[in-house]
C-alpha positions in Angstrom: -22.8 -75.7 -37.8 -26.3 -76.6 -37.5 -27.4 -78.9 -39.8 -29.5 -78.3 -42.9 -33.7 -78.3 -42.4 -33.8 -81.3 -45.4 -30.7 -83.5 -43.6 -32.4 -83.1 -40.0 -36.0 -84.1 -40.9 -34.5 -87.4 -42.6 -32.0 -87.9 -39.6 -35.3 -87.6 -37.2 -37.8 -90.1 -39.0 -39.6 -92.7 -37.2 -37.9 -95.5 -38.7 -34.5 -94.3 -38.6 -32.8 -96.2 -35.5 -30.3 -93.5 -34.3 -32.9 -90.2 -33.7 -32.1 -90.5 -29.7 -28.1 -90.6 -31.1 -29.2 -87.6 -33.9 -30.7 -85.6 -31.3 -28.5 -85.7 -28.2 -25.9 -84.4 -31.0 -27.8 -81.8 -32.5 -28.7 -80.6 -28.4 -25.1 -80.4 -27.9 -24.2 -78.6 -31.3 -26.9 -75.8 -30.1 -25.5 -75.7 -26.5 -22.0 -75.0 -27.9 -23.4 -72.6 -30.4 -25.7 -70.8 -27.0 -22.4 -70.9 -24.9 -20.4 -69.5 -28.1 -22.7 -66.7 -27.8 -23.1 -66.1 -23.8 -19.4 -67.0 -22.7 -18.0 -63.7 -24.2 -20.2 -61.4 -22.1 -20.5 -63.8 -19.0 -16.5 -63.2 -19.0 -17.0 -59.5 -19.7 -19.1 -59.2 -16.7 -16.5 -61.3 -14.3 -13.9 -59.2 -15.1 -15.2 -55.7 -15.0 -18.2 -56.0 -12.4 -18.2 -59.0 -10.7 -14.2 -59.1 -9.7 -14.1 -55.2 -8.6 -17.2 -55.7 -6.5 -16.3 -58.6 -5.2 -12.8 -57.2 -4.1 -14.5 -54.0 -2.6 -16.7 -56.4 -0.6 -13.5 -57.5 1.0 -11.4 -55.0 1.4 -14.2 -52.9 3.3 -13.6 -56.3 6.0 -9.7 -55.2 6.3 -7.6 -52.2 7.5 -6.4 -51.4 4.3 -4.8 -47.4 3.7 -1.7 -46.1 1.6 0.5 -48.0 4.1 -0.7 -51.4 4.0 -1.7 -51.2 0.3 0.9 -53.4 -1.0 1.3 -55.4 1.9 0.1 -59.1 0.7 -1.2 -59.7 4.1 -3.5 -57.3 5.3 -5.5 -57.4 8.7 -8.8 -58.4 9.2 -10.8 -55.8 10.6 -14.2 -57.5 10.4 -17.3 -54.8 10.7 -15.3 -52.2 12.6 -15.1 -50.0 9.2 -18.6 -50.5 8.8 -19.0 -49.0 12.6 -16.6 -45.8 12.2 -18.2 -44.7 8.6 -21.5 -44.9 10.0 -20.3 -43.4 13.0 -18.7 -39.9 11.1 -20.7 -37.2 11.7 -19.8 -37.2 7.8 -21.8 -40.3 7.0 -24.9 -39.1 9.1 -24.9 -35.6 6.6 -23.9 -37.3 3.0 -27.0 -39.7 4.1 -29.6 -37.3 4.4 -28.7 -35.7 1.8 -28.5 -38.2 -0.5 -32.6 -39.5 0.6 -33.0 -35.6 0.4 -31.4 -35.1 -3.3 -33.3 -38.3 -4.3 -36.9 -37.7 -3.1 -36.9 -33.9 -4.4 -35.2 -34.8 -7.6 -37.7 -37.5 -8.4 -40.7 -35.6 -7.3 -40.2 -32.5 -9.9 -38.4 -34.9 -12.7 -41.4 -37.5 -12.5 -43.8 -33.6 -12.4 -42.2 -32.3 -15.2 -41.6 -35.1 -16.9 -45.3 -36.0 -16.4 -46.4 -32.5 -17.9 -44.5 -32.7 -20.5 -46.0 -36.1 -21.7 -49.3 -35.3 -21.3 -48.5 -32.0 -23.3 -46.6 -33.7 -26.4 -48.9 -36.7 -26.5 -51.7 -34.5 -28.0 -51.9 -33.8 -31.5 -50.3 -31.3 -32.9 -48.4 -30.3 -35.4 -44.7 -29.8 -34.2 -44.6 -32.3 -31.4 -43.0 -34.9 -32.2 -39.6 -32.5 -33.0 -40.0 -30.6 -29.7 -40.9 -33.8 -27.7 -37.2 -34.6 -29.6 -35.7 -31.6 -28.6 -36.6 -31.8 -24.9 -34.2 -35.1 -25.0 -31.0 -33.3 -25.8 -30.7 -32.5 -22.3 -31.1 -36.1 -21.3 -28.4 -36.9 -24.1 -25.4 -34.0 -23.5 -22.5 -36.0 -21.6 -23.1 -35.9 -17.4 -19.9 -33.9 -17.1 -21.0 -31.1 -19.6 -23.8 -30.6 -17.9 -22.5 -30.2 -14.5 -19.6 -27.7 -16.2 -23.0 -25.7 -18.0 -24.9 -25.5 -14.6 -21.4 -24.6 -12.2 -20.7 -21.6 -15.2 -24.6 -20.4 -15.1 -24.7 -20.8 -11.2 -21.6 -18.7 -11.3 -22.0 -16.0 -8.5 -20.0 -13.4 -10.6 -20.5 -14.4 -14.1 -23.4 -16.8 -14.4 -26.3 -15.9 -16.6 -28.6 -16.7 -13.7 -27.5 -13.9 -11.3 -27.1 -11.9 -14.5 -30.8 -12.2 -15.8 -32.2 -11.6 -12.1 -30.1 -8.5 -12.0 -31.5 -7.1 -15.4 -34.9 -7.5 -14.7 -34.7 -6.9 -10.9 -35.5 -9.6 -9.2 -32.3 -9.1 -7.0 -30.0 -6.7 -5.5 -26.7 -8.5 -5.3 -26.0 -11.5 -6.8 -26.8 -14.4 -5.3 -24.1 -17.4 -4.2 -25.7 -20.1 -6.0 -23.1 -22.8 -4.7 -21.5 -21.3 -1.9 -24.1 -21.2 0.0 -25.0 -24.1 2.2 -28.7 -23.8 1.7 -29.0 -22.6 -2.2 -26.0 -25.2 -3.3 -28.4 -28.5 -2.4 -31.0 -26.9 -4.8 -28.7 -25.8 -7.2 -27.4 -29.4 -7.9 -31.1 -30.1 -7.9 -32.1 -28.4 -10.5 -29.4 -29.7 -12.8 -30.6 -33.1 -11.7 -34.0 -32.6 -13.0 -32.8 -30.7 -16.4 -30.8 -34.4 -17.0 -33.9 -36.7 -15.8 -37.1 -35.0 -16.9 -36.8 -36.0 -20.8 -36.2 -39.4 -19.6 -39.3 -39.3 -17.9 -41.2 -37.9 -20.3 -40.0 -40.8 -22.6 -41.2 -43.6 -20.5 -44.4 -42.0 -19.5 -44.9 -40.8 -23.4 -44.8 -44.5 -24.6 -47.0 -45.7 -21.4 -49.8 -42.8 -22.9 -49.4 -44.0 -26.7 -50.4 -47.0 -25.6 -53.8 -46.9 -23.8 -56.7 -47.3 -25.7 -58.7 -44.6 -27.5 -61.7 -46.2 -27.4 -62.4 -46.5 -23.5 -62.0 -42.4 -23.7 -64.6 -41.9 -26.4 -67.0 -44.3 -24.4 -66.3 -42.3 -21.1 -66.8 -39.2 -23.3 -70.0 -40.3 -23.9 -70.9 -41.3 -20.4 -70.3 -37.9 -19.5 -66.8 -37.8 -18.2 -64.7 -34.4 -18.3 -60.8 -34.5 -19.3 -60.1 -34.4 -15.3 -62.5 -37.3 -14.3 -60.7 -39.4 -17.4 -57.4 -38.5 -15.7 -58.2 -39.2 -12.5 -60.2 -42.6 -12.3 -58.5 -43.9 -16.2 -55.1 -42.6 -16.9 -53.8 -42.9 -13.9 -54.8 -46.2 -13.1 -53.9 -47.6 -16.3 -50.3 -45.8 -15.8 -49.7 -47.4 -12.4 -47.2 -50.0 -13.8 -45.1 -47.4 -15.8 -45.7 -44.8 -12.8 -44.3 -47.4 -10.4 -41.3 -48.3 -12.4 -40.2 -45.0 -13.4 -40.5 -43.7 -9.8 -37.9 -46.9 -9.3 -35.6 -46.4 -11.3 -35.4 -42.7 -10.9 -34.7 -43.6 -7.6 -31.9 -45.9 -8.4 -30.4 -43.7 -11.2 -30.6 -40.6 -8.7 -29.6 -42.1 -5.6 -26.0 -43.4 -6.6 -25.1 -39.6 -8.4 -21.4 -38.7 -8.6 -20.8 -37.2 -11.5 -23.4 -34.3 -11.3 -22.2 -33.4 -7.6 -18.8 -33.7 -7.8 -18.3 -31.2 -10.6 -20.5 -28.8 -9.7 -19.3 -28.6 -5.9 -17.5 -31.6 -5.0 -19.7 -32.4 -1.8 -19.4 -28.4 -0.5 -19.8 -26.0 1.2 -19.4 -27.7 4.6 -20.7 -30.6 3.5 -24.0 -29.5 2.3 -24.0 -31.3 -1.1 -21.8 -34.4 0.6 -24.0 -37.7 -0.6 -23.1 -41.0 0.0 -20.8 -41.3 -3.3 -19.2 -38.5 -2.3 -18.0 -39.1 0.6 -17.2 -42.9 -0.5 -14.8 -41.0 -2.9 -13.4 -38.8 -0.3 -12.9 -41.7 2.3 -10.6 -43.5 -0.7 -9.2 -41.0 -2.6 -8.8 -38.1 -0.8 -7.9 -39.5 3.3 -6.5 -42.9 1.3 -8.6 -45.2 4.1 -9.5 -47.5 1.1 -11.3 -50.0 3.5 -13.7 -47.0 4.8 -14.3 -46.3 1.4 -15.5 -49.4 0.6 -17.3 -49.8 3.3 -19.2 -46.6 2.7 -19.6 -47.7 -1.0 -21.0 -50.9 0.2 -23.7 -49.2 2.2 -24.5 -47.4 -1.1 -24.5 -50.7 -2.9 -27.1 -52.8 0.0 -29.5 -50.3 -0.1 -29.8 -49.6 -4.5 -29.4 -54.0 -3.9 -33.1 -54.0 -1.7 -34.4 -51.3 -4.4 -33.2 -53.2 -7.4 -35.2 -56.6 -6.1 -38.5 -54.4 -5.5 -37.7 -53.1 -9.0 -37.5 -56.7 -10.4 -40.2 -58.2 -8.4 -42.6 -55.4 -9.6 -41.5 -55.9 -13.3 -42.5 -59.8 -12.6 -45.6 -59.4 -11.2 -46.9 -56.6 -14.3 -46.0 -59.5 -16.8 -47.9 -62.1 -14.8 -50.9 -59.6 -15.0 
């Protein structure tokens, strides 16, 4: 326990002779106290991060499939996994599409999400409960949302064919997901229904928190709402702008979940992303060392984001 405030400043006088004594003890009782408090969750990430990653790192450097999984000694393979994933014709697909699913789904969720905060951040009445109600779709589990878009994307049933029918947009309904073209923007669109509100949210607090008064004195000067935008928000933003285009980026570019459901990498590969096919690699053709391997690849490149991510965040504070 650490010791009362009266006992410690008498223990720590000038004249007492054993303050060094008092206070290498105290330092220890507040070490054991910080480690009392950090062990528990430097234990919790061992276990369930550190150790699985750790193992996939190795197994993607060994020729390990559904008949060498329980053998204890499995060969070394070295980088030759590494060469046949990125060699798939596979690989080359799930890879473009994943940098093309990224950059589209970040361009209209940082957009819309952009809109939207400009919109709710003036004042009126009602915006603080719609700005609310724009985040349900950020906060519905991943899965339900993929299950909502695969029903409304539905080629026979879906509400979307069914609307463009009744107002004649359309002649025959259109194959949302089976179709290798239209599936990629299908999945796209669900992406940015999940990640808009959360941009909205960041950018929302980054507009609450510039100052009035440098509007009212550019108001003055003679500066319309688009000039104040332009040459003031904007610039003002750039932190929050950066850092939300990052972690969109991050949180977009590993996507399972969203994929998988609605079309599990299909048709012919048109929706395959790097996730996907690291799935497919283990799960479905049991080549667990490909798998990993392909996961790995996944993991290097989010790893070079992440430490552009952090360094950015470090040099804002410093500013």
């Amino acid at each position: 326990m650490l010791l009362p405030l009266r006992l410690k400043s008498r223990l720590l006088g000038k004249d007492n002779p054993l303050k060094g004594a008092v206070l290498v003890e105290i330092n220890k009782r507040n070490l054991l106290i910080s480690l009392a408090y950090v062990v528990p969750a430097l234990i919790f990430m061992l276990v369930l991060i550190g150790y699985p990653l750790f193992y996939n790192i190795k197994i993607s450097f060994q020729h390990l499939d559904l008949m060498t999984l329980n053998n204890p000694d499995v060969a070394f393979a070295g980088l030759e996994n590494y060469r046949k994933v990125i060699g798939l014709d596979s690989f080359h697909i799930a890879f473009k599409n994943t940098f093309f699913f990224t950059f589209w789904s970040i361009f209209l969720q940082f957009t819309i999400g952009f809109a939207l905060a400009l919109f709710f951040n003036m004042k009126f009445r009602l915006a603080g409960f719609l700005r609310g109600l724009t985040l349900v779709s950020y906060l519905v589990p991943i899965v339900i949302t993929s299950l909502l878009f695969k029903f409304m994307f539905n080629q026979s049933v879906g509400i979307i064919n069914y609307i463009l029918l009744s107002f004649g947009f359309v002649d025959q309904p259109i194959e949302w997901l089976t179709h290798p073209e239209l599936a990629m923007w299908s999945v796209i669109i669900a992406n940015v229904w999940v990640g808009a509100p959360f941009n909205m949210m960041l950018l929302s607090t980054g507009l609450s928190s510039l100052p009035d008064d440098i509007y009212e004195a550019a108001s003055i000067d003679g500066a319309n709402k688009f000039k104040q935008f332009v040459y003031m928000t904007l610039p003002m933003l750039r932190p929050v702008i950066m850092i939300v285009i990052m972690m969109g980026f991050i949180f977009t570019f590993k996507v399972f979940d969203l994929i998988f459901v609605m079309t599990a990498g299909g048709p012919v590969n048109a929706t395959e992303v790097l996730s996907t096919l690291a799935y497919k690699l283990s799960f479905d053709q049991f080549n667990f060392s490909q798998g990993a391997a392909a996961s790995n690849i996944l993991f290097f490149i989010l790893f070079i984001v992440s430490l552009i991510y952090l360094r950015m965040v470090r040099s804002d504070e410093v500013m």
